[in-house]
C-alpha positions as CSV (number, residue, x, y, z in Angstrom):
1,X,25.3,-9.2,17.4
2,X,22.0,-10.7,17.5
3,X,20.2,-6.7,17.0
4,X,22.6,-6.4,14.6
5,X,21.6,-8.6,12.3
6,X,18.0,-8.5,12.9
7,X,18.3,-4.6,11.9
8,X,19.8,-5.2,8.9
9,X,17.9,-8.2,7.7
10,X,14.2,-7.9,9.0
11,X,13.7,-4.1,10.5
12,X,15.8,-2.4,7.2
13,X,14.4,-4.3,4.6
14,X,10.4,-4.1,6.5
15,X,11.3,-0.4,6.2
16,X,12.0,0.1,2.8
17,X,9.1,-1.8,1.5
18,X,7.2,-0.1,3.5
19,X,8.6,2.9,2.2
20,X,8.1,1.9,-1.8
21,X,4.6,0.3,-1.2
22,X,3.7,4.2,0.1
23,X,5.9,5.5,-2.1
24,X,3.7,4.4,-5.4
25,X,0.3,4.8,-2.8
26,X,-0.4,8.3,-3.2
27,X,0.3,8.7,-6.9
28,X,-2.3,5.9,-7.0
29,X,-5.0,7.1,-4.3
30,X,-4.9,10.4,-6.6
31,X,-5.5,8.3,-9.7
32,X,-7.9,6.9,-8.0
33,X,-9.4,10.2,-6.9
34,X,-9.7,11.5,-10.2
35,X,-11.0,8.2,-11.8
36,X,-14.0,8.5,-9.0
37,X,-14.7,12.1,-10.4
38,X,-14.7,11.1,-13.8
39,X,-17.1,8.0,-12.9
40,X,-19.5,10.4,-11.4
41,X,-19.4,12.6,-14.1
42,X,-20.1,10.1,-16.7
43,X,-22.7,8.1,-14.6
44,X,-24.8,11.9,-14.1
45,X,-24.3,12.5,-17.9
46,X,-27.8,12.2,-19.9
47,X,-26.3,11.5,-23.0
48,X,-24.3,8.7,-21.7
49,X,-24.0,5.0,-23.4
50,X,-23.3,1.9,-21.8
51,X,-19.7,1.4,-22.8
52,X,-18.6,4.9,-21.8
53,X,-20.2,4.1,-18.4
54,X,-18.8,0.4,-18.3
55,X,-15.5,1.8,-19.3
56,X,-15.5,4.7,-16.3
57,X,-16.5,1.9,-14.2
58,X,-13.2,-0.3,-15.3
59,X,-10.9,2.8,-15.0
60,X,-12.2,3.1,-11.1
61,X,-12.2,-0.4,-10.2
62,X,-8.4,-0.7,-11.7
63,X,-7.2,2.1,-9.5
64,X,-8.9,0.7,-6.4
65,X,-7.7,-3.1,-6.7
66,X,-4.1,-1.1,-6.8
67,X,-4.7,1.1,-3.9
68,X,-5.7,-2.1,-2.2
69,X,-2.7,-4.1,-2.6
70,X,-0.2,-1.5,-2.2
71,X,-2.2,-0.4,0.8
72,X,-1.4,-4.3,1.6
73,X,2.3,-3.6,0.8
74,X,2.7,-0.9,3.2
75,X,0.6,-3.3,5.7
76,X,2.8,-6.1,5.4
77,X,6.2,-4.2,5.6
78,X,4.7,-2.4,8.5
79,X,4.0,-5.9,10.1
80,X,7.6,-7.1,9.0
81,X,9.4,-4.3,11.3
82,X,7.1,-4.8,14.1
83,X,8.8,-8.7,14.3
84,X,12.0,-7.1,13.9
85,X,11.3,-5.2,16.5
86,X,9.6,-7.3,19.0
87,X,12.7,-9.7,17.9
88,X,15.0,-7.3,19.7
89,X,12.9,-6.4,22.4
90,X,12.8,-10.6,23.5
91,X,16.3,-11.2,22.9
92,X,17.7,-12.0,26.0
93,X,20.1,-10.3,28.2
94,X,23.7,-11.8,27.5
95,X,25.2,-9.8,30.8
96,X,25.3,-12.1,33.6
């Protein structure tokens, strides 16, 4: 009974939002990507100004402070099973 409910209510739920945190990851790390590119494009560009250089900047920054915390998200709900898991593993025998 014990597995049971440390299945449903630590390993299931660790699962999912580790599943959702990656889910919206890649989108991200491919915004991310292409953010980058633009940056270097715009930082190698002889005509460019200051605020079209700040702005690149902002765009790359944003998508890496989001790559970071969902890269946290998937950390965490990764960490969340492994205590289910370990939970299951230590619960003690009931045959006697």
């Amino acid at each position: 009974m014990r597995s049971l409910i440390l299945l449903v209510f630590i390993i299931l739920p660790g699962l999912a939002f580790t599943g959702i945190s990656t889910y919206y990851l890649f989108p991200e790390w491919a915004a991310l990507d292409a953010a980058y590119q633009n940056y270097q494009r715009v930082a190698k560009s002889p005509s460019v100004n200051v605020s079209e250089l700040l702005v690149a900047q902002a765009a790359e920054n944003r998508h890496r402070i989001n790559c970071f915390a969902e890269g946290v998200g998937v950390l965490l709900g990764v960490a969340i099973v492994a205590i289910g898991v370990h939970g299951i593993c230590t619960l003690p025998n009931s045959k006697s």
